[in-house]
N, C-alpha and C positions, 0 to 999 in steps of 0.2 A: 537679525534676520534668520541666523542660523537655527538659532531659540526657537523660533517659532513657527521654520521648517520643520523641524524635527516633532515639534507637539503635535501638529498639522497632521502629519505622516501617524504617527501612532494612535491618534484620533480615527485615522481613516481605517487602518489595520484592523482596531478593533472594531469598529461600526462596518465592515462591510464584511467582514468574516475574515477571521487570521487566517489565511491556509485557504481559502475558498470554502471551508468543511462548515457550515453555516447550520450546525445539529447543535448547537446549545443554546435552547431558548427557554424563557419562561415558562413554569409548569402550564401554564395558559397556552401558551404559544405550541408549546408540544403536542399539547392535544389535539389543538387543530392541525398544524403539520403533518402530524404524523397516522390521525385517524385515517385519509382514504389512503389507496394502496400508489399515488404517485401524486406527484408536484400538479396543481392545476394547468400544468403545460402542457403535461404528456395528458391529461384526460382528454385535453381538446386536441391533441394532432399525433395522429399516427408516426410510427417511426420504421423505417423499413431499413436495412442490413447489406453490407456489401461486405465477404471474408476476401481475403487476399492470398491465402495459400490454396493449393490446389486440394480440393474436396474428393472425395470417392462417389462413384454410381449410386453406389444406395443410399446415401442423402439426398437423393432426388427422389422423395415421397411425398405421397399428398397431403400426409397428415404431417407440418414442417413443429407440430408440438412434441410429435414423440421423440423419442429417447433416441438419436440416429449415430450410429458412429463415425469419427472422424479421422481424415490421414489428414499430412501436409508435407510437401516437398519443395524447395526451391531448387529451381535451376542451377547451373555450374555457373549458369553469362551472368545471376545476378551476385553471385559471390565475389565474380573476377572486376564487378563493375564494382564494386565493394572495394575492393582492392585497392583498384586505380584511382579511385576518388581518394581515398586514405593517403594513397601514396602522393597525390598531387594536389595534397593540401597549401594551399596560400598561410604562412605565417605570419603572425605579428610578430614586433619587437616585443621582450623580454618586460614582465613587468617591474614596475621603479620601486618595490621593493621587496623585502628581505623572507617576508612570510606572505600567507596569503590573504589579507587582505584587501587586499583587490580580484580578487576569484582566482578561479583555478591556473595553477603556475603553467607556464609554458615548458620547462622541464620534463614536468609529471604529464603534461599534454603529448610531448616528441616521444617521451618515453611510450607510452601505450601506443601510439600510431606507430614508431618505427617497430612494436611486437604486432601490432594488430596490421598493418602492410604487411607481413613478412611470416612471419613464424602460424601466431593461429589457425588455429583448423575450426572453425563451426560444425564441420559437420561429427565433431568428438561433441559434444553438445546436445548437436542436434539424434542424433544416436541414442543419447538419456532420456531426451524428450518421448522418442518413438519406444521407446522401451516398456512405458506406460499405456496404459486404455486413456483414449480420448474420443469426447460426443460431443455432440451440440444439439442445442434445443431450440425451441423460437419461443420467447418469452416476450408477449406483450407487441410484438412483430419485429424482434430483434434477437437473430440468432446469438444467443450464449453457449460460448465455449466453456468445457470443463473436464477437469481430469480426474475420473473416478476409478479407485483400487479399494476394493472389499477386503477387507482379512478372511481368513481362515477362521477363526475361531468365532463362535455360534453368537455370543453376543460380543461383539464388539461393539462399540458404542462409534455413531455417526457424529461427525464432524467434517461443518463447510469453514474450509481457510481461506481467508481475504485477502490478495496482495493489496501495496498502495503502490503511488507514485515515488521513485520513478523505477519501482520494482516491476514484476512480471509474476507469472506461472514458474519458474526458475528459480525465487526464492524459496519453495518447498521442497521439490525435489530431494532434497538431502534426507529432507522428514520421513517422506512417506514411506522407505523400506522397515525402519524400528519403530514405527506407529500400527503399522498393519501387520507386521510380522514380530510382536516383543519377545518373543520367546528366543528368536534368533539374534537379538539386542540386549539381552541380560534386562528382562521383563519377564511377566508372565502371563498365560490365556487374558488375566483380568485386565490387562494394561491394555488389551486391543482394541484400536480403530478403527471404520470405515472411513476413506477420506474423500470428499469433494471439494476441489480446488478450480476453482471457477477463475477467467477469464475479465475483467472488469471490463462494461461493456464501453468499447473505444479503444481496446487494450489486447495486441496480442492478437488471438483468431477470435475472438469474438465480434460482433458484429458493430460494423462503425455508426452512431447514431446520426441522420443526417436531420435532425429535427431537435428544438430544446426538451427538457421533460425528463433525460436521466439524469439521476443525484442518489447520495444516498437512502434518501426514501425510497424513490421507486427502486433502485437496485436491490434495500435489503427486502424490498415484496417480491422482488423478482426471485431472492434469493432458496425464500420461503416456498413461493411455488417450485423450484427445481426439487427443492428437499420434499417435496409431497410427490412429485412425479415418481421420484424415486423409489418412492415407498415408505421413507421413512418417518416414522410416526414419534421420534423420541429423538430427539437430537443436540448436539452444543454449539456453537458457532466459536469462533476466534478469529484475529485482525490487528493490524498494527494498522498505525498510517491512517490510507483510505478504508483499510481493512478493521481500522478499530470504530473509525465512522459507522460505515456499514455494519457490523454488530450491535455496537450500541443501538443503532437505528432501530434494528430487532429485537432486539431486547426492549424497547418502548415499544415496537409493535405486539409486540406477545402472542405471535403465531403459535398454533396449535402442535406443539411437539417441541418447541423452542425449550431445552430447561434450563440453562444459562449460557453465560459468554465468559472466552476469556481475550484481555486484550496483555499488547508488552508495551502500548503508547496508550497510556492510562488519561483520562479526562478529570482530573479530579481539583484542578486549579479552584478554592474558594471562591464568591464573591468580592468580598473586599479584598482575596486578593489579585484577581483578577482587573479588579479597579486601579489599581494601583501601579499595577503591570503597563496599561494603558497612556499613563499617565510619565511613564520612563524615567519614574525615582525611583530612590533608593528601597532597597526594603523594609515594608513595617516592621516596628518594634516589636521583640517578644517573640520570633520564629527561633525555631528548634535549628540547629545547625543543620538536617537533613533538608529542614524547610526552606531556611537561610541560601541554601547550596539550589536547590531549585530553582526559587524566585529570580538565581542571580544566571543560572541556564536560559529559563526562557526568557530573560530581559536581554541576554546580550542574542537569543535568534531574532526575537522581536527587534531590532534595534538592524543588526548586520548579515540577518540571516533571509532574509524573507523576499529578497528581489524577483526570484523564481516566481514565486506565489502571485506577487502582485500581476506580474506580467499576464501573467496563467487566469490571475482573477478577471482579468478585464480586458486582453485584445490577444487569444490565444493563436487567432487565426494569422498575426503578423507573425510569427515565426517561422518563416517561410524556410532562414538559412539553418535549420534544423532539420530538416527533410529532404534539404541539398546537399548538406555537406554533412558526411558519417563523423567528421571530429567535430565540429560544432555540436551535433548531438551531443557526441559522446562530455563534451565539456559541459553541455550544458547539465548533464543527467548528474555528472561528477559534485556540481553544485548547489546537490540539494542539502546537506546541511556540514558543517564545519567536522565534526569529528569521523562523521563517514568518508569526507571529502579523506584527513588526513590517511585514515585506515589504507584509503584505497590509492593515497602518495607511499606510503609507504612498500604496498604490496608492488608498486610498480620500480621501487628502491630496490627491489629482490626480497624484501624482509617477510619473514612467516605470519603471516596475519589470519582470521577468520575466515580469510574471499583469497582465493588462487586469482590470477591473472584471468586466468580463461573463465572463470566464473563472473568479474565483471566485465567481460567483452561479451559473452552467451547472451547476458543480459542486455546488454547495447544493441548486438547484434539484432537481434528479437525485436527492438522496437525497429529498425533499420530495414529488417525483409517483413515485414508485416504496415512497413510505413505507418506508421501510430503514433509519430511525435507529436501533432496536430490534435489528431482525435481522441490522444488519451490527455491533452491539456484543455480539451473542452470542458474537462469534467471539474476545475473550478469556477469556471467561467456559470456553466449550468447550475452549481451550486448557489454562487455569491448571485447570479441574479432569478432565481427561481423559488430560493427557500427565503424563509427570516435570519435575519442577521444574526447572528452570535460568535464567541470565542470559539476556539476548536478545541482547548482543552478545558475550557470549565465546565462545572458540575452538569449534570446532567437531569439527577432525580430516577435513575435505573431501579428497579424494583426487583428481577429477578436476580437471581447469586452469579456474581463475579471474579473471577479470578485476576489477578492482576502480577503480571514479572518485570519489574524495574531494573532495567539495564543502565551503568553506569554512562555508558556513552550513547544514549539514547537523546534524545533533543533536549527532554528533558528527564532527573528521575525520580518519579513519584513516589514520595515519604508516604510511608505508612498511615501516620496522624492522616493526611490528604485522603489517602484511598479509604478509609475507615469511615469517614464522615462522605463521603462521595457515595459510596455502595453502602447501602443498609443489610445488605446480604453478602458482605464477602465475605465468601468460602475460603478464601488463600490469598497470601500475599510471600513475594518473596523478594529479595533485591539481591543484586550482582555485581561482586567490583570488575567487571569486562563486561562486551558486549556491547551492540549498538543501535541503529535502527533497522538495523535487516536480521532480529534475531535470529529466526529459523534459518536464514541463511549464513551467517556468520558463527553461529553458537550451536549447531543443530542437535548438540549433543544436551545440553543444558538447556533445552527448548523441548525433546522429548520429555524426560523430567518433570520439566512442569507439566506438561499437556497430563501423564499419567498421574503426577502427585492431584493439581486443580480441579480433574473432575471427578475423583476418586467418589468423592460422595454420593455423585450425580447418577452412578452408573445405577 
């Protein structure tokens, strides 16, 4: 019975979309998907916006498309209600064993709650956030939020960064002063970016969609219309996660200034081997040990890793006690995949890792005063029943130049052989023995790097 649980289950993984990211379809499929500018959900119903942080007077214009600037403040009483929840957390017993296996340990749970009651400060955080320019736009009748900083220098070259789930706007941050400023980062004029760092809508301040119809379709059309508003006529996109979704998306749509993407959660899983994946055997005969080492990554997320997702894919709206309870978020954010999970047991061990403490509570926090647990888990939900089915990492058929950074502790990491026969145009490929799913955030240093080595050509 177990046998046939288990086939059952990875049958269904693959047929309804691994991940909810339902962007790998047949070259047929693609076309039609991806030709209008959203899901035939959103063409038939409007979607209208509600932000939760306090806005400034002058976003009260009539024209709700233009470029408006943005503030946000929270209160003192919801911080302290933050607090108190934290601190009068109901626990469970200890789980019955040894590793984590059974999700995230209660240990590494007491630990971040007795730092996050007690010691933390958000508003050190929230400080960095306010440090930066932020606007909002109304795309499509949904206010998107985004943090835009121009370089100084004359051509800098434009780039929209994509967070995913269950990242934020907070996973950049670290980027944007040596992206826009490289000359003050051991770069030069030619290494400079424009960066816009958007919001995913349900996510953060952007606006909560209260209607089906966002995915990454419409979001990377939404994305394209922000980069026109802006002015820019020549631009790159990049994205991990939901963030490598929504690029690639773009890069099959082939907007008018679009000249390539770069992702660090690369799609380049073959067909047969993709099938096989499915299928939760062993790996085919005749893989390259980079290969070998992949196949046996996503077979064991595929397998113990994916309970989030399912959940996400198909009844996002029961997760009521995530929106109640600041530790149940935080545990649930905690388990999104095995090696980030450990990264972020150990940073809570004392140990020096990629992520400080406060860098993953900023990021909890965020979804917590912004209440987005709900609305940013619609966003599988809207995929897996909106779009056509597919894997989230297999091939795709991208046509424009791609860059690609394979971190070793990434979900999975993309052998070369893979990404070479995936993109017919890759510009670059690099791999790393560290590093995880929150590059930019965890690596910021070796994330610049690429950004400047990857579109070197492009500029």
């Amino acid at each position: 019975m177990k046998q046939a649980d288990d086939t059952s289950r990875r049958r269904f993984l693959k047929e309804s979309s691994i991940l909810g990211l339902a962007v790998a379809f047949s070259p047929g499929t693609i076309v039609e998907a991806f030709a209008g500018s959203k899901s035939k959900t959103t063409k038939e119903q409007d979607t209208m916006t509600q932000t939760n942080a306090t806005q400034s007077a002058s976003e009260q214009v009539a024209d709700k498309t233009a470029i408006r600037p943005f503030q946000f403040s929270f209160p003192d009483s919801e911080l302290a209600d933050l607090r108190r929840r934290v601190n009068a957390t109901k626990w469970p017993e200890r789980e019955q064993v040894s590793d984590a296996s059974q999700g995230v340990q209660l240990a590494t749970m007491q630990k971040l709650a007795r730092y996050w009651g007690t010691d933390y400060e958000w508003r050190k955080g929230e400080a960095k956030l306010k440090a930066v320019s932020h606007f909002i736009t109304e795309i499509d009748g949904l206010d998107i939020h985004f943090i835009h900083v121009r370089s100084k220098h004359e051509n800098a070259l434009p780039m929209i960064v994509t967070h995913g789930w269950p990242g934020s706007i907070i996973e950049q941050m670290k980027i944007i002063e040596p992206l826009t400023n490289p000359t003050a980062h051991g770069g030069t004029a030619a290494d400079a970016f424009h960066l816009v760092i958007p919001s995913l809508p349900g996510y953060g301040f952007s606006g909560k969609p209260t209607k089906p119809g966002w995915n990454p379709v419409s979001i990377a059309k939404a994305w394209a219309t922000l980069m026109q508003r802006l002015g820019y006529t020549k631009y790159v996109a990049q994205g991990g996660d939901w963030g490598n979704a929504v690029s690639e998306v773009m890069a099959f749509q082939q907007p008018r200034g679009l000249l390539g993407i770069h992702t660090n959660m690369a799609a380049t899983v073959p067909p047969d081997i993709s099938k096989a994946l499915a299928t939760g055997g062993p790996a085919p005969a005749g893989l390259s040990p980079d290969e070998k080492h992949a196949y046996e990554q996503i077979d064991d997320f595929y397998k113990n890793g994916l309970g989030y997702a399912i959940e996400m894919n198909n009844r996002p709206q029961t997760l009521y006690g995530i929106v109640d309870s600041p530790v149940g978020l935080a545990g649930w954010i905690l388990d999104h995949d095995i090696r980030s999970y450990q990264m972020i047991a150990r940073v809570f061990d004392g140990k020096f890792e990629g992520l400080s403490r406060d860098d993953v509570l900023d990021n909890i926090t965020l979804y917590w005063l912004t209440n987005t647990a709900i609305s940013s888990a619609r966003l599988y939900w809207d995929t897996a029943h909106n779009l056509p089915p597919g894997g989230f990492f297999d091939v795709r058929g991208i046509q424009l130049p791609v860059a690609v950074s394979a971190f070793a502790e990434e979900i999975y990491q993309a052998p070369k052989s893979w990404a070479e026969k995936a993109y017919p145009k890759l510009i670059h490929y690099n791999r790393f023995p560290k590093g995880g799913h929150f590059a930019a955030w965890e690596q910021p240093e070796l994330f610049v790097g690429e950004m400047r080595t990857s579109f070197k050509s492009l500029r």
